[in-house]
C-alpha positions as CSV (number, residue, x, y, z in Angstrom):
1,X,20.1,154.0,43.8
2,X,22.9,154.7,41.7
3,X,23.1,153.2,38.1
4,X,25.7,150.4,38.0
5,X,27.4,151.2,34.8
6,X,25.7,154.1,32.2
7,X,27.3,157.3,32.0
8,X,26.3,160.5,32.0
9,X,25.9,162.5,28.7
10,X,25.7,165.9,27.8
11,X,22.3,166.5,25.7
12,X,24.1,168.9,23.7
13,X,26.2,166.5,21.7
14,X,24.9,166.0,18.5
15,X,25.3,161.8,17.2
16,X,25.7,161.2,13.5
17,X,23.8,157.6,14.7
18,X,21.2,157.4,17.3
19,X,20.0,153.5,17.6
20,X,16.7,152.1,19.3
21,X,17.0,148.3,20.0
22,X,20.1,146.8,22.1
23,X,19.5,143.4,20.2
24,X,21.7,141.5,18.1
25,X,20.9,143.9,14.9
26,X,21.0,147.4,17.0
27,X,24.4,145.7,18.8
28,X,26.1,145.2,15.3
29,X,25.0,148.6,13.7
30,X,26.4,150.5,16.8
31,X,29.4,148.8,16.2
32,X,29.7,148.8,12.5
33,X,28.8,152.8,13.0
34,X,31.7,153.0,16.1
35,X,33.8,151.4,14.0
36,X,33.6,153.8,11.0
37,X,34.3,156.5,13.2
38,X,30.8,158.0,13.8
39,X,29.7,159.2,16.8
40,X,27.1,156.5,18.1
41,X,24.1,156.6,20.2
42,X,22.5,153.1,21.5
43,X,19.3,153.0,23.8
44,X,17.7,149.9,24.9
45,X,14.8,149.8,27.1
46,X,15.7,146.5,29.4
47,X,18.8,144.3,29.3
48,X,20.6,144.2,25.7
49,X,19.2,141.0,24.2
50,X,16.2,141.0,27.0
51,X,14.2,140.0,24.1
52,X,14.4,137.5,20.8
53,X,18.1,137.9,20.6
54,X,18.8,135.6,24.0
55,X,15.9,133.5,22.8
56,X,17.3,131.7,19.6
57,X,18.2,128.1,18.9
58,X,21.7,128.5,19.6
59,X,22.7,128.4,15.9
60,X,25.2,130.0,13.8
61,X,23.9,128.5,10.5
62,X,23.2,129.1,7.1
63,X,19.3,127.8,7.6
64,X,19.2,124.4,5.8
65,X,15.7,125.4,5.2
66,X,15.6,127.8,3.5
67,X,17.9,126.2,0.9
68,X,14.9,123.4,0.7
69,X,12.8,126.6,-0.1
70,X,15.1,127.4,-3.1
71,X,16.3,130.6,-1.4
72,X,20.1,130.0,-2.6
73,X,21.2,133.7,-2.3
74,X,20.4,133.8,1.5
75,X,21.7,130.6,2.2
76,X,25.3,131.5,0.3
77,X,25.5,134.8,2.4
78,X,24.7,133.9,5.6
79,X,27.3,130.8,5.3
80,X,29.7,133.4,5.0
81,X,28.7,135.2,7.6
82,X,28.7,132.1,9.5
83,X,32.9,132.2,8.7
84,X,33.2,135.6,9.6
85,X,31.7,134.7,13.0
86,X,33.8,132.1,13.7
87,X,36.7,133.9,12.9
88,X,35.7,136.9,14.8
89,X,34.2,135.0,18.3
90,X,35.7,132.3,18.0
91,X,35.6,131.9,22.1
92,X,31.6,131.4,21.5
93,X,31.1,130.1,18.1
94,X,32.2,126.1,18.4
95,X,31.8,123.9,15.1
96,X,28.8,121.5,15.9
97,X,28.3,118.2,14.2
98,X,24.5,117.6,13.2
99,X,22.9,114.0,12.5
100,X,19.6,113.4,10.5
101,X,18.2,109.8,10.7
102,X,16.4,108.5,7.9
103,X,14.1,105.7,8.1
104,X,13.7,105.4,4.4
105,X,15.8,105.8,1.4
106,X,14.6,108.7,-0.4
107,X,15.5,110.9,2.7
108,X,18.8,109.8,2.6
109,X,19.2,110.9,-1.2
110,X,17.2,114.0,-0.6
111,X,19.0,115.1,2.4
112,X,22.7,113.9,1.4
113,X,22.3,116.2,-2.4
114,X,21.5,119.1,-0.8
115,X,23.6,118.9,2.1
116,X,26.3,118.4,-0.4
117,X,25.3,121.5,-2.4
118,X,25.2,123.3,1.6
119,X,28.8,122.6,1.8
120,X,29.2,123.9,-1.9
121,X,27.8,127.1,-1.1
122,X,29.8,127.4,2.0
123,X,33.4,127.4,-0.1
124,X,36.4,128.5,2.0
125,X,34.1,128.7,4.8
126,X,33.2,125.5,5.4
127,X,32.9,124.1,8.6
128,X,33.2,120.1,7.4
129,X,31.8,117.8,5.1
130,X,28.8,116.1,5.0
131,X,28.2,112.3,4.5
132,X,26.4,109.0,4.8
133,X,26.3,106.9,7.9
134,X,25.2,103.9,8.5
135,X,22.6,102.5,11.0
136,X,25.4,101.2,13.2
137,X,27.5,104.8,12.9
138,X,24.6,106.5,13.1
139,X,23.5,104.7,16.7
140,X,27.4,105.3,17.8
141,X,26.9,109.0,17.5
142,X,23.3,109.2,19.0
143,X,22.7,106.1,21.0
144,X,19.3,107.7,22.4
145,X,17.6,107.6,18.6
146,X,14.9,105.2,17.9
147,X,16.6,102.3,15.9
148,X,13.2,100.5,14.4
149,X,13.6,101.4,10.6
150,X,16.6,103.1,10.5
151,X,18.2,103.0,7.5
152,X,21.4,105.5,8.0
153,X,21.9,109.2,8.7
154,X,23.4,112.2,7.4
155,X,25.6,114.2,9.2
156,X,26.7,117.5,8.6
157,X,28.6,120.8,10.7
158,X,27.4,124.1,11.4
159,X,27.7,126.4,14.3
160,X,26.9,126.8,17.9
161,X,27.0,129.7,20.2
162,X,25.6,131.4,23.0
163,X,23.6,134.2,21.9
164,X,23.0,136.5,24.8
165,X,26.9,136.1,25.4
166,X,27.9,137.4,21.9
167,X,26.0,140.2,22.5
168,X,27.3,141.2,25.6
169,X,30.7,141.1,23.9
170,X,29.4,142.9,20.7
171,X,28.2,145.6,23.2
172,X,31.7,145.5,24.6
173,X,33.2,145.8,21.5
174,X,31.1,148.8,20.1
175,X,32.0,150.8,23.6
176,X,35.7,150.2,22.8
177,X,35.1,151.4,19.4
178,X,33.9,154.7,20.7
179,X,29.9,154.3,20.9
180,X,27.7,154.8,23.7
181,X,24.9,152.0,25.2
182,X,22.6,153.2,27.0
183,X,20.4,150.1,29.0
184,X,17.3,150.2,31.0
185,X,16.5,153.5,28.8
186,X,13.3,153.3,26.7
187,X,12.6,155.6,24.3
188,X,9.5,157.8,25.0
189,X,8.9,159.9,21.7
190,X,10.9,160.4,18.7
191,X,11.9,164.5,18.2
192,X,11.3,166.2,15.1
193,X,11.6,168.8,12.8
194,X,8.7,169.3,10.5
195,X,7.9,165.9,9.3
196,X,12.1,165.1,9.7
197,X,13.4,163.0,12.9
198,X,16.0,164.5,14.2
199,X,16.4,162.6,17.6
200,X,14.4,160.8,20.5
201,X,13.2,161.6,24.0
202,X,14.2,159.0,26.9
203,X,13.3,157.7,30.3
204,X,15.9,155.8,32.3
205,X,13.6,152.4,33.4
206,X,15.7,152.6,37.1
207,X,16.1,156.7,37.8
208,X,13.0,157.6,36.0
209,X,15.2,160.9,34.5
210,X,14.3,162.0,31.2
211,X,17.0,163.1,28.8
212,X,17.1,164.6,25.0
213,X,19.5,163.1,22.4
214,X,19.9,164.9,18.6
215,X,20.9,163.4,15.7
216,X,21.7,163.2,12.4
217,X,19.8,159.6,11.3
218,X,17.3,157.4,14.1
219,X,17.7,153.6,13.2
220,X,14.8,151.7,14.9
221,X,15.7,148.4,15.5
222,X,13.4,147.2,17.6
223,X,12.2,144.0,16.7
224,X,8.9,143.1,17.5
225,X,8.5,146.3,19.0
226,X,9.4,148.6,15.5
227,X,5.2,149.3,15.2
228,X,5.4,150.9,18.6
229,X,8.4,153.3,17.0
230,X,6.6,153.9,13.8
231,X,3.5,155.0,15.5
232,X,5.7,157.5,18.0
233,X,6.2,159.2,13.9
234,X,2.7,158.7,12.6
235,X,0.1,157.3,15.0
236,X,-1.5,156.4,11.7
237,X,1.0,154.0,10.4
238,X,-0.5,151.2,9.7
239,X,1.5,147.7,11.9
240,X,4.5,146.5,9.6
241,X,5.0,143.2,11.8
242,X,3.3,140.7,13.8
243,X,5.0,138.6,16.3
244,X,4.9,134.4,15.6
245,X,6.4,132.7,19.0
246,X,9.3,130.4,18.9
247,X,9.3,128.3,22.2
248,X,12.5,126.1,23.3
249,X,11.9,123.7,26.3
250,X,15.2,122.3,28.0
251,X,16.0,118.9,29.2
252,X,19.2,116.5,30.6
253,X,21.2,115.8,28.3
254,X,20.9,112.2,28.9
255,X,18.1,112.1,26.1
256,X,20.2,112.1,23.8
257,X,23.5,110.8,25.9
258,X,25.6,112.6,23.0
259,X,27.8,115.6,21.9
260,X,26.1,116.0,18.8
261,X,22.8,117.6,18.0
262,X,19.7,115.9,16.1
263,X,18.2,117.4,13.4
264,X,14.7,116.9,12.7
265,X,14.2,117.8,8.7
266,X,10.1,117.4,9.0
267,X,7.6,117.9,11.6
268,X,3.8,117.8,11.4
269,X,4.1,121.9,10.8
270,X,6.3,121.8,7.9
271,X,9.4,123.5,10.1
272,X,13.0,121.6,11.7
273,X,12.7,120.5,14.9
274,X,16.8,120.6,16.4
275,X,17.8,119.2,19.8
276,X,21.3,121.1,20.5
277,X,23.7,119.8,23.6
278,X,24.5,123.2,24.7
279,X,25.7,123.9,28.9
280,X,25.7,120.3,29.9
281,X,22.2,120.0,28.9
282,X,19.4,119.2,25.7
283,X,17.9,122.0,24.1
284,X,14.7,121.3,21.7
285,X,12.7,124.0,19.4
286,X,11.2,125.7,18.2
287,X,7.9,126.6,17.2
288,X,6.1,129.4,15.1
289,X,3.0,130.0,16.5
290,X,1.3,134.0,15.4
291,X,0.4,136.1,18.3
292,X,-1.7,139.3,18.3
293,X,0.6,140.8,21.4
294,X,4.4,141.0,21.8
295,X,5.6,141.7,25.1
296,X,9.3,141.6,26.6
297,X,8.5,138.0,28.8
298,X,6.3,135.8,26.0
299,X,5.1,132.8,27.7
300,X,5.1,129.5,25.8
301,X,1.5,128.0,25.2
302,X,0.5,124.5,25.9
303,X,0.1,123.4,22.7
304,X,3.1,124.3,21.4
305,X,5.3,122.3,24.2
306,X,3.0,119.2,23.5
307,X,3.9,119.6,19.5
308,X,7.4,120.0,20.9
309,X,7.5,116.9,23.1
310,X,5.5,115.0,20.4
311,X,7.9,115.2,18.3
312,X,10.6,114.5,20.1
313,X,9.1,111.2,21.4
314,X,9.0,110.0,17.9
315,X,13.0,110.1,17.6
316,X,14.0,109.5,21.5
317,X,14.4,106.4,22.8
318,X,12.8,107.2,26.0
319,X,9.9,110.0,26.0
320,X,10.2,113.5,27.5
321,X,7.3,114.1,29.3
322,X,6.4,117.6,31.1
323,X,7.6,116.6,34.0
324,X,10.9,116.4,32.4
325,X,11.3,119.8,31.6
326,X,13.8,122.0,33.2
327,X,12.8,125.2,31.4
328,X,10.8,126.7,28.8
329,X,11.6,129.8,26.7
330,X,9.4,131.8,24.3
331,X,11.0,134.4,21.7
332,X,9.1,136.4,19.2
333,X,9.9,136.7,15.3
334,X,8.4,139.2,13.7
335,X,5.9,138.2,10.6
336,X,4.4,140.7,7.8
337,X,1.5,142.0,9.4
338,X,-2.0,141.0,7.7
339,X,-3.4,143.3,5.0
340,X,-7.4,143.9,4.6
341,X,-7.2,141.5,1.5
342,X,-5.4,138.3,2.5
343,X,-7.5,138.2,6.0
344,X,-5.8,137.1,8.9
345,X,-3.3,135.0,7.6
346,X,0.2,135.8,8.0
347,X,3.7,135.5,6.2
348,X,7.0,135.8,7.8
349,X,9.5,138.8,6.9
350,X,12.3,137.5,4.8
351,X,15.0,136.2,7.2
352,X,17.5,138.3,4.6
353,X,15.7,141.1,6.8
354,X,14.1,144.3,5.3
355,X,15.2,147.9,5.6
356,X,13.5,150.9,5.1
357,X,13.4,154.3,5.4
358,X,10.2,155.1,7.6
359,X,10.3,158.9,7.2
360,X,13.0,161.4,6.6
361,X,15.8,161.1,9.3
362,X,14.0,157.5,9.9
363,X,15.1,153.9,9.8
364,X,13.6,150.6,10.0
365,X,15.5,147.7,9.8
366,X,13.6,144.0,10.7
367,X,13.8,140.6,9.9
368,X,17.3,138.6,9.3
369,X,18.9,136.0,12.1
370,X,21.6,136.1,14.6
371,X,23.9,134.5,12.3
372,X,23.6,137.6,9.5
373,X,23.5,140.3,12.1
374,X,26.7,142.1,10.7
375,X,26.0,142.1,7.2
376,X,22.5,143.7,8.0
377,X,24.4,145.8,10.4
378,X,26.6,147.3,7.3
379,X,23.6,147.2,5.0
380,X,21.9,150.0,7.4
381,X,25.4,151.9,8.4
382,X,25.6,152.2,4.7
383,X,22.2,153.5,4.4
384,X,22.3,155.6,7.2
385,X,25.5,157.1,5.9
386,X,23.3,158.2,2.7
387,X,20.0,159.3,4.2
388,X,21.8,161.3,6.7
389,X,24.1,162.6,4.3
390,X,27.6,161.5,6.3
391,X,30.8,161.3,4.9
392,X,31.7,158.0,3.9
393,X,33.8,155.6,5.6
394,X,33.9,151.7,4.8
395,X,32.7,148.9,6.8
396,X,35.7,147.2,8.8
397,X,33.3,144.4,10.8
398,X,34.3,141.6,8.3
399,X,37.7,141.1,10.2
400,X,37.2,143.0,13.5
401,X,37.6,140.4,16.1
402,X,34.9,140.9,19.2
403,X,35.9,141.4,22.5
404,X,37.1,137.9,24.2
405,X,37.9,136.2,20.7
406,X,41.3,133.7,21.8
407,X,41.0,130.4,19.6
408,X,43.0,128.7,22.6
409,X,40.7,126.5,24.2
410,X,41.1,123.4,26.9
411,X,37.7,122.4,27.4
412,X,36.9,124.4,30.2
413,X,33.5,125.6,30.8
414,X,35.0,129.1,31.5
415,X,36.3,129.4,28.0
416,X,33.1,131.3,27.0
417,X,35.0,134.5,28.4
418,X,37.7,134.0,26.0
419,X,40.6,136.9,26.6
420,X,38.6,137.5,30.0
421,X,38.8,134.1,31.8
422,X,42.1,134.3,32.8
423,X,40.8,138.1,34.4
424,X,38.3,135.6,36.5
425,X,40.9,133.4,36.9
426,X,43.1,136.1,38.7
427,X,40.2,137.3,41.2
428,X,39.9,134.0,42.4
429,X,43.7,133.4,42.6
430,X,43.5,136.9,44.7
431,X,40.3,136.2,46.7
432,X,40.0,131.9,47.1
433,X,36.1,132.9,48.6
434,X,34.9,133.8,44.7
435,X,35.7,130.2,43.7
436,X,32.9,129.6,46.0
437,X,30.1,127.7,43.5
438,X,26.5,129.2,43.2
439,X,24.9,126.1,42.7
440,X,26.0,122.0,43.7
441,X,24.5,121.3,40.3
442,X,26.3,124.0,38.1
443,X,30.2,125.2,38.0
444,X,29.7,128.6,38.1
445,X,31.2,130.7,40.6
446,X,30.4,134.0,42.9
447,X,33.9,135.3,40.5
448,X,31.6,135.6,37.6
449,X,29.1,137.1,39.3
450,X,30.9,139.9,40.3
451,X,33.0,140.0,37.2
452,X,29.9,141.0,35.2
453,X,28.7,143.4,37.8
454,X,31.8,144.9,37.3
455,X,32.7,144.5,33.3
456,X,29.6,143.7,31.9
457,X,26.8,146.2,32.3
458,X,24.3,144.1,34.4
459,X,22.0,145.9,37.1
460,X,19.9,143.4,37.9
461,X,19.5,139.9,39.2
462,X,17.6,138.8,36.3
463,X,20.7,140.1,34.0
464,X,22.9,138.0,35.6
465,X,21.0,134.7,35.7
466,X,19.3,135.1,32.6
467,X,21.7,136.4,29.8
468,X,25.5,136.7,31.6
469,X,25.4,132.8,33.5
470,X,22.4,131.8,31.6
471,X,20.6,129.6,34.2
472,X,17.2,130.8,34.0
473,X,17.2,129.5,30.2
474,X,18.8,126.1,31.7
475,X,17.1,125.2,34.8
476,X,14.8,127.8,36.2
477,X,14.3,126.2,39.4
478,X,18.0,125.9,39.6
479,X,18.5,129.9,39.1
480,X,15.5,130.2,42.1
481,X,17.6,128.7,44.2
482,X,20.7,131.0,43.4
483,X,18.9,134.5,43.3
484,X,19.3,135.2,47.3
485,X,23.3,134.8,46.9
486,X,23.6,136.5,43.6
487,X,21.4,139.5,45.0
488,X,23.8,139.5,48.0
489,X,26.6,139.9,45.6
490,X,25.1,142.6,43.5
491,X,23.9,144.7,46.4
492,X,27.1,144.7,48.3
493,X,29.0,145.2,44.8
494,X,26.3,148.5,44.1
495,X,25.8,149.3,48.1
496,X,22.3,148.8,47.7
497,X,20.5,148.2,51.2
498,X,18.8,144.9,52.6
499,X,15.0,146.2,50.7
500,X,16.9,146.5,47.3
501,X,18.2,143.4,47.4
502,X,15.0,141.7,49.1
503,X,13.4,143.4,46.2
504,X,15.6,141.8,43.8
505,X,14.8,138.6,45.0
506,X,11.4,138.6,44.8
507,X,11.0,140.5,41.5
508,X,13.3,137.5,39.8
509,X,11.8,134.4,41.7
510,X,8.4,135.8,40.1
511,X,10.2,136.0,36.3
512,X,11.4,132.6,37.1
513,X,8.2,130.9,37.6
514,X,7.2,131.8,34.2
515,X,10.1,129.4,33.1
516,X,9.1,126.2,34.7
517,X,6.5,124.6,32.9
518,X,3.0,124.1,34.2
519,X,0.9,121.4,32.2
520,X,-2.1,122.2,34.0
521,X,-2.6,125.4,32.9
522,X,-4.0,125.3,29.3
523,X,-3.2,128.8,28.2
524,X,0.1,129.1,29.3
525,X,3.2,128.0,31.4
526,X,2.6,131.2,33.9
527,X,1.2,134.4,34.3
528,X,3.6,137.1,33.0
């Protein structure tokens, strides 16, 4: 079958930037690159953000622990960032008000000075101030916390988004800007010159052809996945990273019966626990749990959904139980790899991120978070400019607006297109049948579905109910029940037969599974 959306390239262009890794970091370097007026290459094996970069806590923060950790420079920086995002997307990033309950007094004089210095740090960019509130405030707010020992709360503002959203319309934004993204095409073997990379072989993941790109500079930025790059240059490199799990499990919202989002300052393994209202519904993570595998579908382990639930009971009113669970989510951070001398324990790569240069004509960027994803992206543009000896050309991301940013907003739940709702609006306006709902339980409509077929680079089902309508993440058995209609829409929409889209089907209902949780099974939630 024909490709939805990629388009066909002559191998004999020659890109200043080729880029491995459609995530949120190879997404903001292909646009920082476009953006400067180089000619950009992007390849990405799956779906852009397919992996950790759809998986996050919904944040756009400046990491209120790692200010506890004395790590002042990061914290200032990515608050900044946090501005420039909100500036920038502001149809996705929404200020978000955060309470943490103290049941003694020295957490509220701990928590309330450094929140204090948090808003400092943030300067022009700050999203509110923090403050004390009393039991009674505190219980307005939240009515679902436990009230036995309460003695107040602090609240404070940071951000919310949807990740897999912004990066759609970061991919947008970089094609507009003159690159080219290239999904379902995984990257096969790097080329080279002598010991110098000078470009990478390809396979499309859907039309099996191969292709040949050249260029000036390779930036792998792959994640979880950079060892597998590194080895493609020397299969003797020793592993830079290994992945540590962060599962999210989703709930009603009525566990919290609020607009705000709980913050948990200490749990039993020295991280945050947050519980976020985000779609109509409570999300709670994460975890960081070491694995000896990454893989583009982690599964979340038993363990770590009973820590989550745990925890969460001791704050809730009422208890979450499994049975409770909508979905569960795994994503995979990437941690130093263990040397020889310190065993197998592990350490995480600096979330300010770490970039190298792997071999001559070689990148490596890893580590950082969504919310500093541009300022790594310029970090390694500027690099790259250096290394591959390119003329220079300064960084514009700072104030270039992503597609969809409107700051008009009414409330509705399709203002998470931004400039494009009223575009959705207009198909259904044309054709009343698209305003047809997928789902009793869920607004969206067969519109959207066939607005991102068409605008939005999906080619499968599993794009469109995972990262575009985000309903696998919310309530897996929910998307089930939606695949056959939105398979039917795709196929007629790519004039794929009746096997193709029975195929679709089946392939996603089998994904899905992995994201309803299973109790019984002590290893995982699913097979993968």
């Amino acid at each position: 079958m024909k490709r939805n959306h990629n388009p066909v390239i002559s191998e004999n262009i020659i890109w200043d930037i080729i880029i491995i890794g459609g995530g949120a970091t190879g997404l903001g370097t292909a646009l920082d690159a476009a953006s400067r007026g180089y000619k950009t290459l992007l390849v990405e094996q799956a779906d852009f953000a397919k992996g950790t970069s759809s998986r996050s806590t919904k944040l756009v923060h400046g990491g209120v622990r790692y200010l506890a950790q004395g790590d002042i420079k990061l914290v200032k920086h990515a608050l900044e960032e946090r501005g420039f995002l909100r500036q920038n997307a502001a149809h996705l990033v929404n200020k978000e008000e955060f309470i943490i309950p103290c049941y003694n007094w020295f957490s509220v004089i701990k928590y309330l000075t450094g929140l204090t210095l948090y808003d400092w740090l943030a300067g022009k960019y700050s999203f509110g101030k923090s403050k004390f509130l009393s039991k009674k405030e505190a219980l307005a707010i939240i009515p679902e916390i436990k009230s036995k020992g309460l003695k107040g709360a602090i609240r404070y503002f940071d951000g919310k988004f949807d990740d897999a959203r912004l990066a759609i319309n970061i991919a947008q934004t970089a094609i507009k800007n003159g690159a080219t993204l290239l999904n379902y095409t995984k990257v096969t073997a790097l080329k080279k010159t002598g010991a110098t990379v000078n470009g990478i072989e390809t396979e499309d993941a859907l039309t099996h052809k191969k292709s040949t790109f050249i260029g000036k500079i390779v930036i792998n930025a792959t994640g979880v996945f950079v060892d597998d790059i590194l080895k493609m240059n020397d299969p003797k490199s020793k592993n830079m990273v290994r992945p540590s799990q962060g599962v999210h499990i989703v709930l009603d919202k009525k566990f919290l019966n609020s607009e705000s989002a709980l913050m948990i300052p200490k749990t039993s393994d020295g991280r945050v626990l947050f519980a976020v209202p985000w779609h109509k519904h409570l999300l709670i993570g994460t975890t960081d749990t070491p694995l000896n595998e990454h893989s583009l579908e982690p599964r979340a382990l038993r363990e770590e959904v009973d820590f989550i639930l745990a925890t969460a009971s001791l704050y809730f009113n009422h208890k979450p139980t499994a049975n409770d669970i909508l979905s569960v989510f795994s994503g995979l951070r990437p941690l130093a790899a263990p040397s020889k001398t310190n065993g197998s324990s592990t350490k995480e790569i600096s979330r300010d991120h770490k970039l190298i240069v792997s071999a001559k004509g070689l990148i490596t960027i890893t580590g950082g978070k969504w919310t500093t994803y541009r300022r790594m992206a310029e970090e390694t543009v500027n690099l790259a400019i250096s290394e591959a000896g390119l003329p220079p050309k300064d960084c514009i991301t700072k104030t270039l607006k992503i597609h969809g940013c409107i700051d008009l907003r009414d409330g509705n739940y399709l203002d998470i297109y931004g400039t494009d709702r009223s575009k959705i609006e207009a198909m259904i306006a044309e054709n009343p049948a698209l305003g047809k709902k997928l789902h009793p339980h869920f607004p969206y409509n067969e519109a959207e579905v066939t607005w991102a077929i068409r605008n939005e680079m999906v080619e499968t089902v599993e794009d469109i109910l995972s990262r575009r309508l985000r309903v696998l993440f919310i309530d897996a058995q929910a998307a089930i029940e939606m695949s056959k209609k939105v398979a039917s829409i795709l196929a007629k929409e790519l004039n794929a037969d009746q096997d193709w889209e029975d195929n679709q089907v089946e392939i996603f209902n089998k994904l899905a599974l992995g994201y309803i949780y299973q109790p019984n099974n002590k290893k995982e939630t699913a097979s993968a």
